[in-house]
N, C-alpha and C positions, 0 to 999 in steps of 0.2 A: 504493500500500500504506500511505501516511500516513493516506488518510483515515478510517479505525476509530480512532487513537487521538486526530484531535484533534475528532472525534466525543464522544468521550467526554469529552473537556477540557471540549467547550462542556458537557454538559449538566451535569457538574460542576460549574463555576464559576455556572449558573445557580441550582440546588440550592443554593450557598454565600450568591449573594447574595439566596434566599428567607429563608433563614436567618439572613442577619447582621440585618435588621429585627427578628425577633423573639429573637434574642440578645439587643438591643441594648434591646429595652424590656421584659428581664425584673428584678429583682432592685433598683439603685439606677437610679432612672428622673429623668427632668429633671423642671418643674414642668410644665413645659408640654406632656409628655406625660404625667403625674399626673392634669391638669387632664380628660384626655378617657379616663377609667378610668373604670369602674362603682363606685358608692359601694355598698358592701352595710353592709345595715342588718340585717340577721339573722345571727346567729353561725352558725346551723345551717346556712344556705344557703351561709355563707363559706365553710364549711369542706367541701362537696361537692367543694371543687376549688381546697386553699389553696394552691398556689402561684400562680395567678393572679388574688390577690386582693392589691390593693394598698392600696386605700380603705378602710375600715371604720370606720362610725359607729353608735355604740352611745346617743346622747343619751335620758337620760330611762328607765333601763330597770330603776332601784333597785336599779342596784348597791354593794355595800360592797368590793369588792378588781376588780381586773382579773382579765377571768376568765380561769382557766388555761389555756382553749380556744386565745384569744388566740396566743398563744405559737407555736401552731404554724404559723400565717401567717406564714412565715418572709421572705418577700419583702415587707411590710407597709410601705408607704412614709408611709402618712397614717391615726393615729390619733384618733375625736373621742369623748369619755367624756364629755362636758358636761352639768351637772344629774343628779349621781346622788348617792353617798354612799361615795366612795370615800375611804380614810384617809389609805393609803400606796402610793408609787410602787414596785412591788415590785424585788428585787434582776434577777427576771427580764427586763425590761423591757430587759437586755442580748442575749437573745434573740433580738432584735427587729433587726437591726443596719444594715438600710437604712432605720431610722425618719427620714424629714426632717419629721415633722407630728406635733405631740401636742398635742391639745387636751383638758385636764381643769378646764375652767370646771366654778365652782358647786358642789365639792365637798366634803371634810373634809380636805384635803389640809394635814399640818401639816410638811413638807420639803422642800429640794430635795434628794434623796439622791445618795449619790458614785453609784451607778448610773447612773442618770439622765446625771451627769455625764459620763459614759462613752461619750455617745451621739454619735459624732463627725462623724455626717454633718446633726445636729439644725440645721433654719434655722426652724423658727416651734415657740416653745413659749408655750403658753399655759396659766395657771395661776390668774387673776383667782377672785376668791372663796372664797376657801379662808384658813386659817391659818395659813399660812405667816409666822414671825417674823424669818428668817435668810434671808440673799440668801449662799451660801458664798464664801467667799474663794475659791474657786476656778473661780467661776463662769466663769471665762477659759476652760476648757479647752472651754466649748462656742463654739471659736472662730468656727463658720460660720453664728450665731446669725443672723438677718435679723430676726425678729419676736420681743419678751421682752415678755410682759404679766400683770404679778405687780398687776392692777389690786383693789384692796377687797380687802387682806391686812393685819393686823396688823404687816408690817414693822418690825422695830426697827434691823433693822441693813444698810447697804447698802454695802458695800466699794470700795475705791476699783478694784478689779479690772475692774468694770462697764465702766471706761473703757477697757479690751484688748478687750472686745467690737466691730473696728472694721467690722464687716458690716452691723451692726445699723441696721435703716431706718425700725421703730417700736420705741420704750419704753415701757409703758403703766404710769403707777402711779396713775392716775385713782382718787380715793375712799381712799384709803392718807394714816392721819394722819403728815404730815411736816412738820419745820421748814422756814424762810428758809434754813438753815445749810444744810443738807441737800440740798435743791433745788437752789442756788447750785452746790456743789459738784458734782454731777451735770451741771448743765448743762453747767458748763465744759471736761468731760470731749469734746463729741462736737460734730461740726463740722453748726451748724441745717439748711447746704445737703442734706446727708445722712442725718442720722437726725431723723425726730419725736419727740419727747418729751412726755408726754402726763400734767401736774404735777397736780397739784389745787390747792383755794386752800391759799398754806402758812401757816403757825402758828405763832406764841409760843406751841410745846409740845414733847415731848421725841416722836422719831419713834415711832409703833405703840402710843402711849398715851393 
């Protein structure tokens, strides 16, 4: 008379572990299962089915803001906006809350905003070409930072905060006018075995001028 209930045990617990695989790759995902997601490159197509859209690359599509569509990919783990004409990183972008990828090369980007900052799971942010003059004093809070590439920016000010960054495995300020002083001080922040740093030739000049 046992055997009907642990009948039913097995196919339970088979049921559970069909399901714990795709529990488990839905929402904040590792890289290496990021790595083998569909990149959608059409907003319209993401959005037929955004909860299992993780990837989204939008490069090239002459935009001036992130589009509001965006937002509702709510399990979005890797964003690429590169080459378009965006300003501002907007306050929503907290929305977003298993982002670990943001890439807005080549933009009009003049901030790092507290939002942004917000973003606690972020490990590659990428920002290179844009206008950005201000690196925030609080740039610490994106503790789990691995990739920081603020490369061909205006840059005037780089805080000594940079060096709490201790994840970090590339630096990029390639093309960014900066002094000896500056540089120096930078380096000595991050241990060479572990993070690249990646200087430009430095200058007898005041940094971002």
């Amino acid at each position: 008379m046992f055997k009907k209930p642990v009948t039913n045990y097995i196919v339970l617990l088979a049921v559970l572990m069909m399901a714990a695989p795709m529990a488990s790759f839905g929402q904040l995902i590792t890289f290496e299962q990021l790595d083998t997601c569909k990149i959608y490159t059409d907003l319209s197509l993401a959005l037929k089915n955004p909860a299992k859209v993780y990837r989204l690359h939008l490069k090239h599509k002459k935009l001036t803001e992130i589009p509001a569509e965006v937002f509702k990919l709510s399990n979005l783990n890797e964003l690429v906006l590169d080459r378009n004409r965006i300003t501002e990183i907007t306050d929503r972008i907290t929305e977003l809350p298993y982002l670990q990828s943001l890439s807005i090369n080549e933009n009009r980007i003049d901030s790092i905003t507290p939002a942004l900052l917000q973003m606690k799971h972020l490990k590659n942010l990428q920002l290179g070409d844009n206008y950005i003059v201000v690196i925030p004093d609080d740039i610490e809070k994106l503790s789990k930072l691995e990739v920081l590439a603020l490369w061909d920016n205006p840059i005037d000010y780089y805080p000594n905060a940079l060096g709490s960054l201790k994840n970090l495995t590339i630096l990029d300020f390639m093309h960014n006018q900066m002094s000896y002083g500056t540089q120096d001080r930078i380096a000595v922040m991050f241990d060479p075995k572990k993070t690249k740093i990646y200087f430009p030739p430095p200058c007898a000049c005041d940094d971002g001028h």
